[in-house]
C-alpha positions in Angstrom: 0.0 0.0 0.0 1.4 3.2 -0.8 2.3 5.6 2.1 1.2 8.8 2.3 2.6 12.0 4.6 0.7 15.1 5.5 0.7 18.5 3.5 1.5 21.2 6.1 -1.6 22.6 7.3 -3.6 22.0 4.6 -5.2 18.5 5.9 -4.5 16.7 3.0 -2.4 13.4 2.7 0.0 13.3 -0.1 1.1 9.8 -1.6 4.7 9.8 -0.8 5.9 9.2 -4.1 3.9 11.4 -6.3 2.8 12.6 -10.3 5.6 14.5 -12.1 3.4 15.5 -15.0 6.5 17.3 -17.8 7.4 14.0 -19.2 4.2 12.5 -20.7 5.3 14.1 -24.1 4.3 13.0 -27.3 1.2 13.8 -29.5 -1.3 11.5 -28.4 -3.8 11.3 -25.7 -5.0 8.4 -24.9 -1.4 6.3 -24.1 -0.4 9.0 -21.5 -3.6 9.2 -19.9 -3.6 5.6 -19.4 -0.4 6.2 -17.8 -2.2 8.7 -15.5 -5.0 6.2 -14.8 -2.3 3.6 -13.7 -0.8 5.8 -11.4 -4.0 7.2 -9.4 -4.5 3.4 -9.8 -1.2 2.3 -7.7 -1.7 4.8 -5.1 -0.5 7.5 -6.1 -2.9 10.7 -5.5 -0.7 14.1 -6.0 -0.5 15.1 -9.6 1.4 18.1 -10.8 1.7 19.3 -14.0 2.0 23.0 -15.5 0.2 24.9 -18.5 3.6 25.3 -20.0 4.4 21.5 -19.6 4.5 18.9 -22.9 3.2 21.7 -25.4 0.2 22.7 -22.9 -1.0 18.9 -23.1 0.3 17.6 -19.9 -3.0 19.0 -18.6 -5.3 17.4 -21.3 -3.5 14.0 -20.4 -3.4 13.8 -16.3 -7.2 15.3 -17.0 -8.5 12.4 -19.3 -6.2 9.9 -17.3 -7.8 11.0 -14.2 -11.9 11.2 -15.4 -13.5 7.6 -13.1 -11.7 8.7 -10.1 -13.6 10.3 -7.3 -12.3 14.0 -7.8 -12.3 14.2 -3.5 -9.6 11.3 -3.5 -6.7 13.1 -6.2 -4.9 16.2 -5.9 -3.9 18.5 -8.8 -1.5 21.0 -8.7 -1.1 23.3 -12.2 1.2 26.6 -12.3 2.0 29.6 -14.5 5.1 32.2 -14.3 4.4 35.5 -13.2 7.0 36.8 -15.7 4.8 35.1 -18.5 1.6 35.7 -16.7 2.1 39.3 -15.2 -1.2 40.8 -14.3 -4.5 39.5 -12.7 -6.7 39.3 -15.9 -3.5 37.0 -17.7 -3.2 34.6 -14.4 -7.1 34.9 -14.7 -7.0 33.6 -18.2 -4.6 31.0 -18.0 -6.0 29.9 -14.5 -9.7 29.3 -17.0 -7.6 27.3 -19.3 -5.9 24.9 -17.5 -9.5 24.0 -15.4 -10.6 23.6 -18.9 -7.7 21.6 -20.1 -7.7 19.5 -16.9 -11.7 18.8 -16.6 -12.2 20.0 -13.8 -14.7 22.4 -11.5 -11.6 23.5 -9.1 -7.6 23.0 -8.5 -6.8 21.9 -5.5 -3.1 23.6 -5.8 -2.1 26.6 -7.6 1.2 27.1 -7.6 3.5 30.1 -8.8 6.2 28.8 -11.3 10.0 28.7 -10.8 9.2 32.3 -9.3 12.5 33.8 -7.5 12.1 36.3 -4.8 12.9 39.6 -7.0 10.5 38.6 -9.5 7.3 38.0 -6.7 8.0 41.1 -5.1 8.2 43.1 -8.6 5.8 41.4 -10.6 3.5 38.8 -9.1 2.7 40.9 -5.7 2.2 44.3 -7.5 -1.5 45.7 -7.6 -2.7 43.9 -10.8 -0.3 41.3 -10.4 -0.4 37.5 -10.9 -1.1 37.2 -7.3 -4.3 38.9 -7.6 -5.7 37.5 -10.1 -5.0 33.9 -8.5 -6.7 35.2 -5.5 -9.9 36.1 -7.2 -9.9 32.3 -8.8 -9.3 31.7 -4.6 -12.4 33.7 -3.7 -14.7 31.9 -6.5 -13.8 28.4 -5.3 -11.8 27.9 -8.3 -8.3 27.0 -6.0 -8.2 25.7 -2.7 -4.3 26.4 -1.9 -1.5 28.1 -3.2 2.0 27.0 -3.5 5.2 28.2 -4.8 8.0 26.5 -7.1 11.1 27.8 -6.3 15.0 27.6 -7.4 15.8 31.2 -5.4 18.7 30.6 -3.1 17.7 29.5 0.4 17.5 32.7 2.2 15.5 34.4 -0.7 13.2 30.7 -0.8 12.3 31.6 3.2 11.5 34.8 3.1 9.3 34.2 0.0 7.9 31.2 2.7 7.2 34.7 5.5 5.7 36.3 3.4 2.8 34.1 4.7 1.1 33.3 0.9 2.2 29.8 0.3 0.8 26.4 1.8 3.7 24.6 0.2 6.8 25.1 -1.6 8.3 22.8 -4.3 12.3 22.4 -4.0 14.8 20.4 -5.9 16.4 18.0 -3.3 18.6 15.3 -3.9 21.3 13.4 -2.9 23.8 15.9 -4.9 21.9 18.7 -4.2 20.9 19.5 -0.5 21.2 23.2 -0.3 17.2 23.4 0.2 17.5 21.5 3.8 17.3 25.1 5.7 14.4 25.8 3.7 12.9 22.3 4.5 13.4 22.9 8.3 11.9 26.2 8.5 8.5 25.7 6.1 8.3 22.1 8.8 8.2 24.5 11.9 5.6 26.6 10.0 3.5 23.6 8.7 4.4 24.2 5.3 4.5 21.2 2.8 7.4 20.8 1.1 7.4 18.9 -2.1 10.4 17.6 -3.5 11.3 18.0 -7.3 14.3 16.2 -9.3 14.9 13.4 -6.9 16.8 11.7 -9.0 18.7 14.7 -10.2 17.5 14.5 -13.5 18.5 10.4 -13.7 22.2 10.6 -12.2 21.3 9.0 -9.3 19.4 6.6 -11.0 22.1 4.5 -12.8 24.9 2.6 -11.5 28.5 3.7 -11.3 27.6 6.7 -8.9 28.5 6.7 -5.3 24.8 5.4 -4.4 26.2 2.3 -5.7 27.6 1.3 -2.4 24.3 1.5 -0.3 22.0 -0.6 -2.6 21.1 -3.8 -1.4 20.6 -5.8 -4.7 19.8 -9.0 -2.6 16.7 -7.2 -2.0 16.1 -6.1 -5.3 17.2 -2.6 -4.5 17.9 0.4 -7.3 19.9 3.7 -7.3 16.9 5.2 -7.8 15.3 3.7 -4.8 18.1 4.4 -2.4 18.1 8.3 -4.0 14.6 8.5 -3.0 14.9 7.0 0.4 17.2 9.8 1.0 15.0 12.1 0.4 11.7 11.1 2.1 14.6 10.5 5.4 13.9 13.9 6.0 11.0 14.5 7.8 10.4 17.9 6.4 9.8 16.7 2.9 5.6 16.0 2.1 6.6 13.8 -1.3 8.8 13.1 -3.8 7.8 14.3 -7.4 8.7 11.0 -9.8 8.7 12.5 -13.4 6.4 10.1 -14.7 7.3 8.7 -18.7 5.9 5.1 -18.9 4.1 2.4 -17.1 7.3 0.8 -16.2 8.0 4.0 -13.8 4.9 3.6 -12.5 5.4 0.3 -11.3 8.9 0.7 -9.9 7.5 4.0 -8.2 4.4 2.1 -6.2 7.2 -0.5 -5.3 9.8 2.0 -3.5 6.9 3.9 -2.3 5.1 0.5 -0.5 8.3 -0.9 1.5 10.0 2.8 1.9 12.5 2.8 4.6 14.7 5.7 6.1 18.4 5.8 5.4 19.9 4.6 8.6 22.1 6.5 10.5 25.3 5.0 9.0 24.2 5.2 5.7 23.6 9.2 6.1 26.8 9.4 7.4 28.6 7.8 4.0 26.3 9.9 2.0 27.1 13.5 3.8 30.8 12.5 2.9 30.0 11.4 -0.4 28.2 13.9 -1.3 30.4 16.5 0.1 33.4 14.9 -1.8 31.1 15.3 -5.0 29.9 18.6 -4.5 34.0 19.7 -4.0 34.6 18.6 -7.3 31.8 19.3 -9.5 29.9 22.0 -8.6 26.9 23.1 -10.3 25.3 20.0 -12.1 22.9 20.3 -14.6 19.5 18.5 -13.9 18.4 18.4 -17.1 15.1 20.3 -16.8 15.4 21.8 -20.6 14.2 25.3 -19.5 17.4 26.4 -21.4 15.9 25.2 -24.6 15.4 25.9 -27.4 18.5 26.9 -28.2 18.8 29.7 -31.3 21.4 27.5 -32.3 19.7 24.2 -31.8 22.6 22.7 -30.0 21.0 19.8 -27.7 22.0 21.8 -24.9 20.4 18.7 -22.1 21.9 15.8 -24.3 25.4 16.9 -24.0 25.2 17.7 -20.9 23.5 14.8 -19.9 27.1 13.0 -22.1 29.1 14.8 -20.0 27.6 13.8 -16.8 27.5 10.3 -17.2 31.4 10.6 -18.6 32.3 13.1 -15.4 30.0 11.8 -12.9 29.3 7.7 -13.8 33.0 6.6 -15.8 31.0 5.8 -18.4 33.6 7.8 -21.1 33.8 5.4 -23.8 29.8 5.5 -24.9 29.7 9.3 -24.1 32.6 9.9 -26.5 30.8 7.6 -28.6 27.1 9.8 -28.8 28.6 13.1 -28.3 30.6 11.9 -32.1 27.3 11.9 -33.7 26.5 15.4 -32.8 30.0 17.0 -33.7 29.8 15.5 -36.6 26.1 16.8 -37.5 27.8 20.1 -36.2 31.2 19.9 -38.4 29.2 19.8 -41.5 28.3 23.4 -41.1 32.4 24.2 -40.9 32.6 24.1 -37.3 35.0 22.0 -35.1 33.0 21.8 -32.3 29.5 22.6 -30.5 28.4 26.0 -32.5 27.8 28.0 -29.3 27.5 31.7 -29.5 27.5 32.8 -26.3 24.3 34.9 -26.9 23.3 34.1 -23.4 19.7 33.1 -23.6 20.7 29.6 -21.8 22.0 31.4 -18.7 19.4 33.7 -18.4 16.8 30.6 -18.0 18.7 28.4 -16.1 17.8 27.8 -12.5 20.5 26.2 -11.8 22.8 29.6 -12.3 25.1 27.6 -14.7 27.1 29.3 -16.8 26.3 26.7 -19.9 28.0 28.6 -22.8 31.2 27.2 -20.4 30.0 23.9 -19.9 29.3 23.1 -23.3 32.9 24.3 -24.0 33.7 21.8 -20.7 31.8 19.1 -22.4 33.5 19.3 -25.5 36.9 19.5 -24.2 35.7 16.0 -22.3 34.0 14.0 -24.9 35.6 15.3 -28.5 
């Protein structure tokens, strides 16, 4: 049976594992919903999606996949960015859409997207703002809680938390990424929900030849990915882990971690605080893969190489990185160039939530993998 936590105040039990709604891509309907349907079916009961995710039909999908369930029993969670959705009558709008999208009378989350400190305070909590006009949907019924998605740094993330507005806050936290705990421990003393996002850190911690390696248990049929998200549900602070959902197979290993989920023992957080410190001395800034860089005007892949490099850098898998990251230079050298055809026009680092200074890491990546 899948476990569930609490959501702050808010009364609500979240499935400890939950519905990471920006990877059900693809054209058609029906084959995602299903997806959706299978998850509500295993337990799972928090969905979260965006009206920005899959080309705007991430909605239409977790909608139709959820239609037979009693509406009481899930929770859905959409978003917009104030810097797309600036005023009251354009949250308004887009608010109408995604019910409409989605199929549904009311949201039980609302949530502000990837929305930093500077840019609530100057554009979402303005008079006119985003803020207000998700507060009128509020009034009517039409959204019973507001959240906030988040990659500010931590003393920006808790003072957007005092500013009293949010009933949860979504976070990326992960084994190689921890610098949300003081955020965690302050929104538990308020009775804030904390959702977690990239678990898995965008699939690193998901395939072997990391450090996680050395606490699975494969006599018990353990996985990386199981161990990364036993980290992460160890801290108490942390309502659920957001699983980005792409096939039934994730489905079924998600339920599975999420029925027989057990803490990190002591020991065990011990080796990964060193680990992870270790890691953390020598990499850096890791991309997570979340594609808010793209496109890119020069249609470099920007997430596939640096998903080439990570698993070179990170995993010692060099030989097939080398191997893919051929096929792109060579795509790339036909147009006279002898390596990635970066620019440097800066559009990448400007959307990055990560801070990463890409145009360097691509130059990084190349220097690694040509």
């Amino acid at each position: 049976m899948m476990q569930t936590r609490k959501c702050g105040k808010t009364g609500l039990e979240f499935s400890i594992i939950s519905f990471g709604g920006m990877r059900i891509g693809g054209k058609e309907i029906k084959p995602f919903a299903e997806i959706v349907a299978q998850a509500a079916k295993a337990g799972m009961n928090y969905f979260e999606t965006s009206c920005g995710y899959c080309g705007g039909t991430s909605e239409v999908k977790i909608g139709e996949g959820l239609k037979g369930f009693p509406r009481e029993k899930v929770y859905i969670s959409t978003k917009c960015a104030p810097r797309d959705y600036p005023t009251a009558d354009a949250a308004r709008k887009v608010i109408d859409r995604s019910l409409a999208r989605l199929g549904v009378e009311y949201l039980d989350f609302y949530q502000l997207w990837d929305t930093k400190l500077a840019e609530f305070q100057g554009i979402a909590a303005k008079k006119g703002g985003t803020l207000e006009g998700v507060g009128k949907a509020m009034g009517e019924g039409l959204i019973r809680h507001l959240g906030i998605t988040t990659h500010d740094t931590p003393d920006n993330m808790i003072r957007l938390l005092e500013t009293g507005e949010f009933e949860s806050v979504t976070v990326q936290y992960n084994l190689m990424n921890r610098t949300a705990e003081p955020v965690i421990a302050f929104a538990a003393e308020e009775g804030i929900g904390v959702i977690a996002m990239g678990p898995l850190h965008g699939g690193i911690l998901a395939t072997k030849g990391s450090f996680v390696d050395e606490l699975v248990a494969e006599e018990a049929g353990e996985s990386p990915a199981e161990v990364a998200i036993r980290f992460v549900l160890s801290n108490p602070g942390v309502t659920c882990a957001i699983s980005g959902v792409a096939t039934l197979a994730d489905v079924e290993s998600d339920a599975r971690i999420a029925e027989r989920l057990r803490p990190l023992t002591r020991d065990e957080l011990a080796m990964v605080d060193a680990r992870a410190k270790a890691f953390a001395a020598a990499n850096g800034k890791v991309c997570t893969l979340c594609e808010y860089c793209m496109p890119c005007p020069k249609d470099i892949c920007i997430p596939d190489v640096m998903t080439l490099a990570n698993a070179s850098r990170l995993l010692g898998l060099q030989e097939e990185a080398r191997r893919q990251y051929a096929n792109y230079v060579k795509r790339w050298t036909e147009g006279g160039s002898d390596g990635a055809p970066c620019v440097e026009c800066g559009h990448c680092v400007e959307r990055c939530p990560q801070g990463i200074d890409v145009p360097n890491e691509l130059k990084r990546a190349h220097e690694l993998l040509k």
